[in-house]
N, C-alpha and C positions, 0 to 999 in steps of 0.2 A: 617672392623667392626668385632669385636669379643665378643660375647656371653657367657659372665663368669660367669651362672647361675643365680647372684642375678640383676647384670647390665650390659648395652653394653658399649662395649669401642671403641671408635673410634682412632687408630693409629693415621689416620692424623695429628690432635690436641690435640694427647695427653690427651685426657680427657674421662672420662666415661660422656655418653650425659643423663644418668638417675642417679636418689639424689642417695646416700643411703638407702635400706628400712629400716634401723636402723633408729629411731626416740627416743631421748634423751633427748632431749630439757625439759622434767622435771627433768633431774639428773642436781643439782649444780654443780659436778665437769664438768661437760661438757657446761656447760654455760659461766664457767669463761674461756674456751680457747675459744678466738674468730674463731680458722680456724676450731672448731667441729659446726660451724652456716650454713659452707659452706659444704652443701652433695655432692657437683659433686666431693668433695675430696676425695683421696687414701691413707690414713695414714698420712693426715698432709703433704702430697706433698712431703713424704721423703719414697720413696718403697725400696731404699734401706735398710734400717736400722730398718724398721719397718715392722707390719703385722700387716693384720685386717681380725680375725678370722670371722667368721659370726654374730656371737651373737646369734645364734637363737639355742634352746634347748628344746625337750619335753621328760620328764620321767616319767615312769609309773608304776607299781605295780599292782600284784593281783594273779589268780588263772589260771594256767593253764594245761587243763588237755589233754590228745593225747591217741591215740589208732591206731596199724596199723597192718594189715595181709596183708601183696601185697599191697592192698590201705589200705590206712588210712585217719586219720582230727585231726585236732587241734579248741581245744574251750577254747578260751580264755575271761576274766570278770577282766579289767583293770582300777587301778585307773591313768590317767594322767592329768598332771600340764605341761606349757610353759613358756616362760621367761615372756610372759605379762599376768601369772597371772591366763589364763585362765583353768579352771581345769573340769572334763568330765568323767564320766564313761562310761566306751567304751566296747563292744563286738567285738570281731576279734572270726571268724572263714575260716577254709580253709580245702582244703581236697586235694588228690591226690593220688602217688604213695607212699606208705613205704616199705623200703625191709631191711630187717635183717636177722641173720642165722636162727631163729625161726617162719620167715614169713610164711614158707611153711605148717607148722605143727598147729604153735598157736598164733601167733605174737606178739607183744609188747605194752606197754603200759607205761603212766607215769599222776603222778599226783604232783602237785608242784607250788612251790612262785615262779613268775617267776618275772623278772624284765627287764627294756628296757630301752635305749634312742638311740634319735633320732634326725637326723639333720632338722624332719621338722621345718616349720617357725611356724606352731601354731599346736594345739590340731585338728584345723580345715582340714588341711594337712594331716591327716592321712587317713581322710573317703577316701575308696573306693576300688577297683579292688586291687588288686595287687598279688605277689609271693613271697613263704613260701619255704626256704630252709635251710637244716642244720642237727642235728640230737642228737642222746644221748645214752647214755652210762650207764647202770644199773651194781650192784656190790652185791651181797646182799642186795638188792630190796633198797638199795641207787640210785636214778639216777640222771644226770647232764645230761642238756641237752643246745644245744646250737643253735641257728638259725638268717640266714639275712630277714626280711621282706623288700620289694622294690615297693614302691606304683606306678603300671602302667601309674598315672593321674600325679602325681605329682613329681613321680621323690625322693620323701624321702628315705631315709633308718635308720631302724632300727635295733639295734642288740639287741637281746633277750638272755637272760641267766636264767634258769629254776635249781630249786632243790627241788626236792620232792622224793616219794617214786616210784618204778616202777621196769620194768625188763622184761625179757620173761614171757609168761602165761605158759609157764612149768617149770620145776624143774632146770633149768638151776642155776650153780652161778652168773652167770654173759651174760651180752648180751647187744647188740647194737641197733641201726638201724638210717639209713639215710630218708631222706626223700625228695621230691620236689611237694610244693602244690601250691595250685590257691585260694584264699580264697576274700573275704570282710572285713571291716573297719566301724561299725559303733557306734553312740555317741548315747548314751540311755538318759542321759542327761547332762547338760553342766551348767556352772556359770563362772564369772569372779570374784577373789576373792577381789581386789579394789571395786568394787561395791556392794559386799555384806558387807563389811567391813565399807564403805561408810553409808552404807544402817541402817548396826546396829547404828553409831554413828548418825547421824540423829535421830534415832528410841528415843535414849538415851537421847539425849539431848532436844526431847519435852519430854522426861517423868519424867525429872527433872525441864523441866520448870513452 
């Protein structure tokens, strides 16, 4: 029995003994092939020649801002969307060690559009515990920053890419710093956009009747 994150496979019989979590069945092109009805399937029974990515996708957007002298934290104010739709303003914060050449003296900082994606399965996926690692790089208070987030609960990963203003808090040109934090994941609030979209045309269609 082998454990391939989304399903179990059982060697024996050659089969995974759970569906697909992927659920299609409202896309037309996948209604008209009869072997996408059968989930215990692996790419149409052909693993040669074929692959089957995840499908599952969350990306995000917004404000992220860091601070570090020896310790540091990151606060983050995120808009994210998933493949089904569902969409969530999220707060991520974490904290830990930061070390740069400027740590000793004045430490570092950065302010910036940061952006993300992520292999988890939903928006849902992202709440909770997890570990903040990676770092950035300032130039004349240009900074680029970069970091893996890895949710302790569920196993996601997310890669983060940040550009904003930032740099040493002294006169430095240019400066760095790494970082390794412990932080939280939470959903301030959430909607699914087929249901508000739903929601409107319903709205519209008694107000024209």
């Amino acid at each position: 029995m082998y454990y391939l994150r989304a399903r179990y496979y059982d060697s024996e019989i050659g089969r995974f003994i759970r569906r697909d979590t992927m659920n299609k069945f409202d896309d037309e092109e996948f209604r008209r092939d009869p072997q996408s009805l059968n989930r215990y399937l692996y790419t149409q029974n052909n693993p040669v020649m074929l692959v089957d990515p995840s499908g599952y996708w969350v990306i995000q957007i917004g404000l992220n801002i860091f601070g570090g002298k020896i310790l540091g934290g990151n606060l983050d104010f995120m808009l994210a969307i998933d493949n089904n739709l569902n969409i969530a303003l999220i707060n991520a914060n974490s904290a830990g060690s930061s070390i740069s050449p400027s740590a000793a003296t004045s430490g570092f900082w950065n302010i910036g559009i940061q952006g993300s994606y992520s292999n988890a399965l939903t928006i849902y996926d992202l709440i909770g515990k997890g570990t903040n690692i990676g770092g950035a790089i300032a130039i004349s208070k240009l900074a680029l920053g970069y970091d893996t987030s890895i949710s302790t609960e569920t196993g996601s990963i997310t890669h983060n890419i940040s550009l904003g203003i930032g740099g040493g808090i002294d006169s430095l040109p240019a400066s760095f710093e790494t970082h390794a934090f412990f932080g939280e994941v939470n959903i301030i609030d959430d909607r699914n956009l087929k249901d508000e979209f739903n929601s409107l045309g319903q709205w519209l269609m008694n107000l024209f009747q």
